[in-house]
MARNUBA-495850 format. One record per residue (C-alpha): residue in one letter; residue number from 1; x, y, z. Coordinates in pm, 1 decimal, m for minus. Each point is the difference from the previous one (the first is absolute). Example, Ala and Ser with C-alpha at 12.3 -4.5 7.8 and 13.67 -1.06 7.14 Angstrom:
// residues 2
+------+-----+----------+----------+----------+
: code : pos :       c1 :       c2 :       c3 :
+------+-----+----------+----------+----------+
:    A :   1 :   1230.0 :   m450.0 :    780.0 :
:    S :   2 :    137.0 :    344.0 :    m66.0 :
+------+-----+----------+----------+----------+
END
This chain:
// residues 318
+------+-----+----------+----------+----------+
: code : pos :       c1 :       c2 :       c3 :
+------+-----+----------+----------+----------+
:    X :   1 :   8420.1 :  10977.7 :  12282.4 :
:    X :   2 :      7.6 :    257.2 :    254.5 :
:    X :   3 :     33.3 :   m138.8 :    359.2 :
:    X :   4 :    111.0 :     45.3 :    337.6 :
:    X :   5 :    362.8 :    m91.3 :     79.7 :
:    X :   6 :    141.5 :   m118.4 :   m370.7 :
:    X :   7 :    285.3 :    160.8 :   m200.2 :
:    X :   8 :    m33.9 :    356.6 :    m95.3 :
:    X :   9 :     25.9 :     32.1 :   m410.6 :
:    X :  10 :    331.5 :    244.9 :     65.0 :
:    X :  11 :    184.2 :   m295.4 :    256.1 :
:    X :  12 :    m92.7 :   m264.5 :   m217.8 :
:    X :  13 :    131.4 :    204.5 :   m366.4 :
:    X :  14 :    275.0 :     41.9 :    167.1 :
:    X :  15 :     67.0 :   m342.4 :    173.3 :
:    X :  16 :    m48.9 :   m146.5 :   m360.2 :
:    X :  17 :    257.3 :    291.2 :   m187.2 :
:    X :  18 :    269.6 :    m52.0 :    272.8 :
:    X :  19 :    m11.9 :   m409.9 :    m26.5 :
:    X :  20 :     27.9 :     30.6 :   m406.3 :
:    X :  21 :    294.3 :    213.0 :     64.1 :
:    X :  22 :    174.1 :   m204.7 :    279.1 :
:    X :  23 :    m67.5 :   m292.7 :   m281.9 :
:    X :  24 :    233.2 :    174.0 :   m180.6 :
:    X :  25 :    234.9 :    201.2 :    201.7 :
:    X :  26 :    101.8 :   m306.1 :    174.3 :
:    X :  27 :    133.7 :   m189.1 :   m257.0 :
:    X :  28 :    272.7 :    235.2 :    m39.3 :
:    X :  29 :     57.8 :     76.3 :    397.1 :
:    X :  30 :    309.0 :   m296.0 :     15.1 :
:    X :  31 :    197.6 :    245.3 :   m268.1 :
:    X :  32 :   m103.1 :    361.2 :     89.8 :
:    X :  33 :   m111.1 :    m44.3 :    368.9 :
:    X :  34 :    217.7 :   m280.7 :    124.9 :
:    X :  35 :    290.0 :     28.5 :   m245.1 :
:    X :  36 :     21.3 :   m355.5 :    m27.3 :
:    X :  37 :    206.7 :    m77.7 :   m284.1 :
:    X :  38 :   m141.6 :   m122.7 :   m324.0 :
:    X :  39 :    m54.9 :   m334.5 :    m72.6 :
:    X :  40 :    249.4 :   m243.5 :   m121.3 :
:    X :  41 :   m240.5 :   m155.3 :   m243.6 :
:    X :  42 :   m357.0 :    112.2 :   m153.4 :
:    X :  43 :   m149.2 :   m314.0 :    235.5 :
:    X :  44 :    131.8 :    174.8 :    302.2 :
:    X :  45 :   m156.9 :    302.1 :    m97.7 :
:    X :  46 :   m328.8 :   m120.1 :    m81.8 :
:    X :  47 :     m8.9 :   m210.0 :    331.4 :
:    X :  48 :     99.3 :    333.5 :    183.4 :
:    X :  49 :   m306.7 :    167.5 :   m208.8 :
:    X :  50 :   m216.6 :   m291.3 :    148.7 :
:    X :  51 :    117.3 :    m23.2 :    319.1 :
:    X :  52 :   m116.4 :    410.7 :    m24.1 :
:    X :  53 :   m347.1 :   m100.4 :   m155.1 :
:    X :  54 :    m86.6 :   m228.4 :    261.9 :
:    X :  55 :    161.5 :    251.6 :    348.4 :
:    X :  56 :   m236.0 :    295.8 :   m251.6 :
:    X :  57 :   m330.5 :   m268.6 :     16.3 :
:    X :  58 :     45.4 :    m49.0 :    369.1 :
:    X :  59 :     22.7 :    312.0 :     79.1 :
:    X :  60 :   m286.6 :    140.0 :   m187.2 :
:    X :  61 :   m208.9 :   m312.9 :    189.2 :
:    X :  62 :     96.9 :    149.6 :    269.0 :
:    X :  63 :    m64.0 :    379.5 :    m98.1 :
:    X :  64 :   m352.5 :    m92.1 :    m74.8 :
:    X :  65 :    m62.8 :   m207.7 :    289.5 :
:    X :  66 :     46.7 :    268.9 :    207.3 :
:    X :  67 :   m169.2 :    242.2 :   m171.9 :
:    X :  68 :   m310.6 :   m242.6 :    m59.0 :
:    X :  69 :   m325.3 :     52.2 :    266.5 :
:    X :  70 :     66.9 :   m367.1 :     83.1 :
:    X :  71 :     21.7 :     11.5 :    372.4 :
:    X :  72 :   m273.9 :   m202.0 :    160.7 :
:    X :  73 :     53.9 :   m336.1 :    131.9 :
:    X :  74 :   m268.2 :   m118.0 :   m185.4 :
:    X :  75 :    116.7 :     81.2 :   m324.4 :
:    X :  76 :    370.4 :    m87.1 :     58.8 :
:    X :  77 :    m44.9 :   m355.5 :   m152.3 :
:    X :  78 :   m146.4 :    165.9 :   m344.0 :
:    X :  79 :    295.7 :    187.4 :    m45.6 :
:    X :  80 :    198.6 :   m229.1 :   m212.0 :
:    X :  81 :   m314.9 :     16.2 :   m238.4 :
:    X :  82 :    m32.2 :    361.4 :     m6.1 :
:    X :  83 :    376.9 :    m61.8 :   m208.4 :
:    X :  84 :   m183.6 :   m260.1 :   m191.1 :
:    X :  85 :    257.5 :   m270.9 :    149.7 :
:    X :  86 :   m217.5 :   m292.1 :     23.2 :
:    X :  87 :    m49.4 :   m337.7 :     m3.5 :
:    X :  88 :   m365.1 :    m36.7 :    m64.7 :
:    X :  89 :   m160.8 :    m48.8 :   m337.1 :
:    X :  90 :    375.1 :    m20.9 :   m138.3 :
:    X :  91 :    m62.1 :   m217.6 :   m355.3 :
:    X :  92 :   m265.4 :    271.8 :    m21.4 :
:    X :  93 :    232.1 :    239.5 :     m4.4 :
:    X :  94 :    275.7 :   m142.8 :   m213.0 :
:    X :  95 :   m215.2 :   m206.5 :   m292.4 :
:    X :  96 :   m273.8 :    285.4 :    m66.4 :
:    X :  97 :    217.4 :    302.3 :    m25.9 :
:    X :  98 :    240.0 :   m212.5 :   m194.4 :
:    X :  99 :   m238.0 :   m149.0 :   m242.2 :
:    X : 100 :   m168.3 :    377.7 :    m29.8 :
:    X : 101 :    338.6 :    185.4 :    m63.0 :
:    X : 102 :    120.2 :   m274.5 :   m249.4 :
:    X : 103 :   m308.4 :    115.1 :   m212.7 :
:    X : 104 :    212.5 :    311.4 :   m103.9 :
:    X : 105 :    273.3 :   m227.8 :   m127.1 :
:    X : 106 :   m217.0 :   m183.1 :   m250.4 :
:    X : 107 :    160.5 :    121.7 :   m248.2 :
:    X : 108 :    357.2 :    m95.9 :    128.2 :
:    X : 109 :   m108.8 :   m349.9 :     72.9 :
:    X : 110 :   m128.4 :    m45.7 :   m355.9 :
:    X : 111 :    378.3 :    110.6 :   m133.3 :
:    X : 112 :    155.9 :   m188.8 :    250.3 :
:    X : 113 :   m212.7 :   m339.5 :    m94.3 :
:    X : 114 :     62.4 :     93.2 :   m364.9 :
:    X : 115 :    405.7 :      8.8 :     44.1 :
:    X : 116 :    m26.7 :   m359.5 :    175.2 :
:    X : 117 :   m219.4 :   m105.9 :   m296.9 :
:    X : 118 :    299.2 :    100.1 :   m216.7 :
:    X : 119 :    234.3 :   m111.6 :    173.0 :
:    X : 120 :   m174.8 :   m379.0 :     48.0 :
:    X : 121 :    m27.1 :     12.8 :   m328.2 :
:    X : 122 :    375.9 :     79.7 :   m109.8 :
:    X : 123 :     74.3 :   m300.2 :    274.6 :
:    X : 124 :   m247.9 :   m253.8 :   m159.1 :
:    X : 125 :    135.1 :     95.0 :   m344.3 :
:    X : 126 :    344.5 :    m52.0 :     46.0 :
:    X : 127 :    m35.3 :   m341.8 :     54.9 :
:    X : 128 :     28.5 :    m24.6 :    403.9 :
:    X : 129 :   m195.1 :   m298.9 :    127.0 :
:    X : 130 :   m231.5 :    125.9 :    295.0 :
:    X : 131 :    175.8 :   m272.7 :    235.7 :
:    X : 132 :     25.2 :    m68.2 :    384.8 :
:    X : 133 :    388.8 :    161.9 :    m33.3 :
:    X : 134 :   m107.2 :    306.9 :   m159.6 :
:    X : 135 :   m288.2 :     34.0 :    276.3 :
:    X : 136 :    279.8 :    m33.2 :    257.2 :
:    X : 137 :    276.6 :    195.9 :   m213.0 :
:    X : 138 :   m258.6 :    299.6 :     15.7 :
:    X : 139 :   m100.3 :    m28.0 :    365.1 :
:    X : 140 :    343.3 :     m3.1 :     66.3 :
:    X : 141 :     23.7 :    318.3 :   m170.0 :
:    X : 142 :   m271.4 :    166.1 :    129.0 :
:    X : 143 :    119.8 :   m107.2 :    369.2 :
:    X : 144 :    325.7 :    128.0 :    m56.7 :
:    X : 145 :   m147.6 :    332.5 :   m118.7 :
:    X : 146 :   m207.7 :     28.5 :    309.9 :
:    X : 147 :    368.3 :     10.4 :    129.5 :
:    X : 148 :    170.5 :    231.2 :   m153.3 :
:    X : 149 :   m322.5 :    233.2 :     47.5 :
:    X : 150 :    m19.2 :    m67.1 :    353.2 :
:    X : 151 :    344.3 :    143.4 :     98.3 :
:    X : 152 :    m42.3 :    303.1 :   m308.4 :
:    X : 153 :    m27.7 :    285.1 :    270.9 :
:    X : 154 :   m227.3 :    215.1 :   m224.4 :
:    X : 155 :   m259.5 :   m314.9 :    m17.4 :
:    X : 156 :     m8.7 :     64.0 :    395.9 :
:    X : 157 :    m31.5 :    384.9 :    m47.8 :
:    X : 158 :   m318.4 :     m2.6 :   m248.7 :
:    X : 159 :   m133.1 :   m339.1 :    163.2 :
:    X : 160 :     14.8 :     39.8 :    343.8 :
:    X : 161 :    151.0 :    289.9 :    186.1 :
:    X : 162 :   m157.0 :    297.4 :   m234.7 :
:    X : 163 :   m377.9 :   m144.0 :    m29.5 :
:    X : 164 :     20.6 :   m113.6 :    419.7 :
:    X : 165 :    153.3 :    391.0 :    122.9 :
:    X : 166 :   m208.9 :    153.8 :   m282.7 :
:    X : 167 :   m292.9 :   m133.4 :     91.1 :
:    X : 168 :     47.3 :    m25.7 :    368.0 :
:    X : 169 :     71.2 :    420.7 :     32.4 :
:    X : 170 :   m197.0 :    112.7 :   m310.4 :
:    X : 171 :   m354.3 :   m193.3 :     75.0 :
:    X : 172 :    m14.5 :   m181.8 :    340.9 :
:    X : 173 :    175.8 :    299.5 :    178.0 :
:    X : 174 :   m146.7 :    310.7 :   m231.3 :
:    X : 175 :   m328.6 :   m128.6 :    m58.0 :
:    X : 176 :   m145.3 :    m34.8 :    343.7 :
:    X : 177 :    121.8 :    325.6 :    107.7 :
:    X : 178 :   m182.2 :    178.9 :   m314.6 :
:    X : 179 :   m304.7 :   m152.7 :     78.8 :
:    X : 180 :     69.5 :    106.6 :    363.6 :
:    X : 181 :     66.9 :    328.2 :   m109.9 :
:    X : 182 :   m345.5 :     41.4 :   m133.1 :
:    X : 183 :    104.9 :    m61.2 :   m352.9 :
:    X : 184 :   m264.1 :   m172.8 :   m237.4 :
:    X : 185 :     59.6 :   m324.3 :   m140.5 :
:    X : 186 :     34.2 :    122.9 :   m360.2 :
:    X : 187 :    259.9 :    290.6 :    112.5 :
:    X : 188 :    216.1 :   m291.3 :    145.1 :
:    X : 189 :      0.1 :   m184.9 :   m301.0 :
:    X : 190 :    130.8 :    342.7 :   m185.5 :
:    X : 191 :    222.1 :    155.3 :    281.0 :
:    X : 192 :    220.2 :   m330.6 :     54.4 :
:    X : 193 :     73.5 :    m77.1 :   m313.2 :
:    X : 194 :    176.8 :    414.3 :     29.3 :
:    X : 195 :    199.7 :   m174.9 :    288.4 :
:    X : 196 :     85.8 :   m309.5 :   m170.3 :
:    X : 197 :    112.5 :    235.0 :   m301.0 :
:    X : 198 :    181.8 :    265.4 :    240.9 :
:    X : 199 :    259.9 :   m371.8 :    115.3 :
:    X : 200 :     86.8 :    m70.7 :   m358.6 :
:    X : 201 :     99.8 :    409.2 :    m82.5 :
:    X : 202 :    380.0 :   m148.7 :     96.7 :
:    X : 203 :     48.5 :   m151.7 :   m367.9 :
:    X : 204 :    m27.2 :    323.9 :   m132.1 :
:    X : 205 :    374.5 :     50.5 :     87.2 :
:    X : 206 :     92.3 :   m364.3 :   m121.8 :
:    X : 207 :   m173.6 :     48.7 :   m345.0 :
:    X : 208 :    137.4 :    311.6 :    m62.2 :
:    X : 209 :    345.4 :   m106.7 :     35.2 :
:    X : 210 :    m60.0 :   m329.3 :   m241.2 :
:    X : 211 :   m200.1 :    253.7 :   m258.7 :
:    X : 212 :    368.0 :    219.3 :     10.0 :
:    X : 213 :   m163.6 :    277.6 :    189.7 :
:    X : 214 :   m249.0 :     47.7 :   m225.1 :
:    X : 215 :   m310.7 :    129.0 :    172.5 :
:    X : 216 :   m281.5 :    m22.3 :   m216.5 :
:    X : 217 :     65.6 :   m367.5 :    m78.4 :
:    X : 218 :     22.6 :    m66.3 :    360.5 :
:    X : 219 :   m355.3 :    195.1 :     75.9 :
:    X : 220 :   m127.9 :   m233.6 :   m259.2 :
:    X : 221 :    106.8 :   m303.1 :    127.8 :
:    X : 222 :    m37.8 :    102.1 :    346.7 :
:    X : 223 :   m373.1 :    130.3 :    m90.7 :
:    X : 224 :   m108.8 :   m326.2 :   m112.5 :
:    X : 225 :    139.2 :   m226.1 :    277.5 :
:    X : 226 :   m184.5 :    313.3 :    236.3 :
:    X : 227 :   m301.2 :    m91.7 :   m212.8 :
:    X : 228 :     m3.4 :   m349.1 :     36.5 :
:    X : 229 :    103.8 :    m24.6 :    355.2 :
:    X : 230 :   m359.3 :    259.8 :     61.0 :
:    X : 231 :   m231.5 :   m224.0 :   m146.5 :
:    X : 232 :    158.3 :   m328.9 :    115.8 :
:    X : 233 :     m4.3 :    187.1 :    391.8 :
:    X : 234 :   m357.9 :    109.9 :    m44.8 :
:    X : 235 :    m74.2 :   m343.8 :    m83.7 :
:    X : 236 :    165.9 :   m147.4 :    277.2 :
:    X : 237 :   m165.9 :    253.6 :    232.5 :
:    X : 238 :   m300.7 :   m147.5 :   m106.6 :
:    X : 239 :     73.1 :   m388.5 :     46.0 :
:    X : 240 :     94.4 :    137.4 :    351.9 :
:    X : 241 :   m326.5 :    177.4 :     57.2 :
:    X : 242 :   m207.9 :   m238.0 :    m77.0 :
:    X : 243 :    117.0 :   m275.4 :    155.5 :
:    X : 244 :    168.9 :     74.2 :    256.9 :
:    X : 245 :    309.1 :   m201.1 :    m53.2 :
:    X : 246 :    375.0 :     79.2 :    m79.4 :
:    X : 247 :     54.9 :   m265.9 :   m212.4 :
:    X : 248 :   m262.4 :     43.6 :   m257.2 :
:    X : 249 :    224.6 :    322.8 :    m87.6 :
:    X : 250 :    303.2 :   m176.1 :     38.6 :
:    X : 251 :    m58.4 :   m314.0 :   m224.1 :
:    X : 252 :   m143.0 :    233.9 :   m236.2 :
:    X : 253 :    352.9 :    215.1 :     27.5 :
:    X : 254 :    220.0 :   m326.4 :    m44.3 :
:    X : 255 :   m185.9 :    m89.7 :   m307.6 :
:    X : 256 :      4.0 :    343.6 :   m154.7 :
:    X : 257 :    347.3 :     25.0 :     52.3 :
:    X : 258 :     54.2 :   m325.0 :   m139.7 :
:    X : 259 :   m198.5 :     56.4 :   m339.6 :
:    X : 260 :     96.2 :    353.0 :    m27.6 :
:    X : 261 :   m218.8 :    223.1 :   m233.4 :
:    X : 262 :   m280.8 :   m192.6 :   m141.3 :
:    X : 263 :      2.3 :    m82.5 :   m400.1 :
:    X : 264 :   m262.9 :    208.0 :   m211.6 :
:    X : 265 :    161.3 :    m50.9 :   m329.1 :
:    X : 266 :    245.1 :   m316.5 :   m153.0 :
:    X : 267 :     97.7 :     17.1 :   m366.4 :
:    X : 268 :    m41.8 :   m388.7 :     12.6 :
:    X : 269 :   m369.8 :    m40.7 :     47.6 :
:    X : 270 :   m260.8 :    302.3 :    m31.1 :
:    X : 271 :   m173.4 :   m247.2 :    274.0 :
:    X : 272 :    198.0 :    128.4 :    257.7 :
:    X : 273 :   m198.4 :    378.4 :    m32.7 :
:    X : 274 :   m322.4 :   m169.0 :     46.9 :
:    X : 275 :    112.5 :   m259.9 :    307.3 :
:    X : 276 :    130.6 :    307.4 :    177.0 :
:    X : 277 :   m346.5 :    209.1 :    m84.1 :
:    X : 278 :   m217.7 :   m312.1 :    146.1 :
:    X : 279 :    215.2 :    m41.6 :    297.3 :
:    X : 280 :    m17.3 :    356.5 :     62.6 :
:    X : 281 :   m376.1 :     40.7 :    m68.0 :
:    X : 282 :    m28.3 :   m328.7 :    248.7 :
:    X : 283 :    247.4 :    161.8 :    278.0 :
:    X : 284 :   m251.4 :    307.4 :    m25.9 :
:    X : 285 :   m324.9 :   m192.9 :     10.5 :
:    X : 286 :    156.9 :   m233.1 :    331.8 :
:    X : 287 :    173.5 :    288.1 :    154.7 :
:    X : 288 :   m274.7 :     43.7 :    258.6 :
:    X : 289 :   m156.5 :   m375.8 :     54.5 :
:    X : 290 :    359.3 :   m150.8 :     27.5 :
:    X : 291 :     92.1 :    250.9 :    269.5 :
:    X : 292 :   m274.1 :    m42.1 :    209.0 :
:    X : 293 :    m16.8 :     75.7 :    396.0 :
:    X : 294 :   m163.1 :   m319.5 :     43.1 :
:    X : 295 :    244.7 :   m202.5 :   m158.8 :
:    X : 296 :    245.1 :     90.3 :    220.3 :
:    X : 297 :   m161.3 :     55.7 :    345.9 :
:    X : 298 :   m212.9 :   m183.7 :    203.7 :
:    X : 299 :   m322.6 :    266.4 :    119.5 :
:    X : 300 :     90.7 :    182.2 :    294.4 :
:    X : 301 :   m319.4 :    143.9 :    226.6 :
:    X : 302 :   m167.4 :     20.5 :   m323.5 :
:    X : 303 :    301.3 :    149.0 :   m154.0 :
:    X : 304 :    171.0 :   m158.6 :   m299.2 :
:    X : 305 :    285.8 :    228.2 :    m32.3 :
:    X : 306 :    339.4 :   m141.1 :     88.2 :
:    X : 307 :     72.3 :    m79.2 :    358.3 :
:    X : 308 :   m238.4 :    222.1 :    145.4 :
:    X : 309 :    136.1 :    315.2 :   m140.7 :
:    X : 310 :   m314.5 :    149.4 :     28.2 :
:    X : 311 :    m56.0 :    m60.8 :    412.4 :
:    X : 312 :    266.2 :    252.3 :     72.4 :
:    X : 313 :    m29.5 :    223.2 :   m320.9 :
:    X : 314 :   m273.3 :     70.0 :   m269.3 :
:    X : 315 :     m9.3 :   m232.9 :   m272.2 :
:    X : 316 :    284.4 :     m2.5 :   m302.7 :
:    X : 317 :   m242.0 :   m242.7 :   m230.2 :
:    X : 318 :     19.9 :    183.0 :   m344.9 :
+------+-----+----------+----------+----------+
END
């Protein structure tokens, strides 16, 4: 992807290193570079740590805006798209990379349906009539658990703030400057997943103190979460890739986050095993047709990839 005028591989490394640190280093700037005091409560800490998230996303927007061989005026009004923030295509990019990631969670939808068999069952067996009141009685419920989840500041954390700042800094701001930096499509799917990995390092020092300071339990833990967080950023790397939009990444980040580490193995049905083993053998199979170019872009001068990528630097199709 060599070119006249794009990101040198050395500016754009280190553009990428410095904005995973800042991700970091700023959430504990109020304490040790402002000496604000700390927090009265845990929720006024974590909205300091998000009002830090969001000033860190701007800022790396920013970073890579400038940095970015976007300059012309005729490519100014593209610009939003080279982030991926778009409005075009948008159920595209919601429903497909949704439907596609939830095949990896076969196996924790089958559990899940089976506990609300059982749990039908215990209802229907205990005699409760399946009336109009006990419709309303458990809409009521669930309404008033939407509630008390609503104002639960962690909900907000793994919801909203972390997947929007992750996503905004680690793909729409890294990305484009890899690929401007000469980087091949498939090295950007395994270099920012070593950013994403280098912003969650921090809970090494938090799981270490709940472990009582004992290290090799901590690298354990820590090593896994690393893990996980590597494939799910290489994944999300690729959602961005190939289609060009932020949110594919991001609804696929929300729902991860929200089912957690998929099922491969439930002591109450040996079905759960095989669900996850066809949804994962189906994820594998649609990987490529459900994340199409085309799905998500309208053809450009005979170019297909997103927003016109290609008219102002050499084509990141995979």
């Amino acid at each position: 992807m060599e070119q006249d005028g794009v990101v040198s591989k050395a500016v754009a490394l280190i553009a990428c290193v410095a904005m995973a640190l800042f991700y970091v280093a700023i959430l504990y700037a109020p304490t040790v570079v402002l000496r604000l005091p700390p927090p009265p409560s845990f929720k006024s800490f974590m909205i300091r740590r998000f009002l830090c998230a969001v000033v860190s996303s701007f800022l790396s927007l920013f970073l890579s805006a400038l940095i970015l061989p976007v300059q012309t005026k005729e490519l100014r009004h593209i610009f939003g798209g080279v982030f991926g923030i778009r409005g075009d295509h948008i159920w595209q990019a919601v429903v497909i990379p949704l439907c596609l990631t939830s095949l990896m969670y076969a196996g924790s939808m089958f559990l899940k349906c089976l506990l609300l068999l059982t749990s039908w069952r215990q209802h229907t067996s205990s005699g409760d009539a399946l009336s109009f009141a006990s419709c309303k009685c458990t809409l009521q419920r669930f309404f008033d658990w939407l509630s008390v989840i609503s104002s639960n500041v962690l909900v907000w954390r793994n919801y909203v703030v972390a997947p929007i700042t992750e996503e905004l800094v680690f793909r729409a701001c890294m990305i484009p400057l890899l690929l401007c930096g000469g980087f091949k499509a498939y090295s950007v799917i395994l270099l920012c997943p070593i950013f994403f990995s280098l912003a969650h390092l921090n809970h090494f020092v938090e799981i270490y103190t709940k472990q009582n300071y004992r290290i090799m339990k901590a690298v354990m833990i820590i090593g896994l979460q690393l893990g996980y967080t590597v494939v799910f950023g290489s994944y999300a790397s690729f959602l961005f890739i190939r289609t060009g939009h932020l949110i594919a990444p991001l609804v696929a980040h929300i729902y991860c986050n929200f089912m957690g580490l998929p099922a491969l193995y439930s002591q109450k049905s040996g079905f759960v095993s095989v669900t996850f083993i066809i949804g994962f053998l189906g994820f594998l199979w649609l990987l490529f047709p459900m994340t199409g170019p085309d799905l998500y872009n309208d053809s450009i001068d005979n170019c297909s990839c997103w927003q016109g990528y290609c008219t102002w630097i050499e084509r990141i199709r995979i």
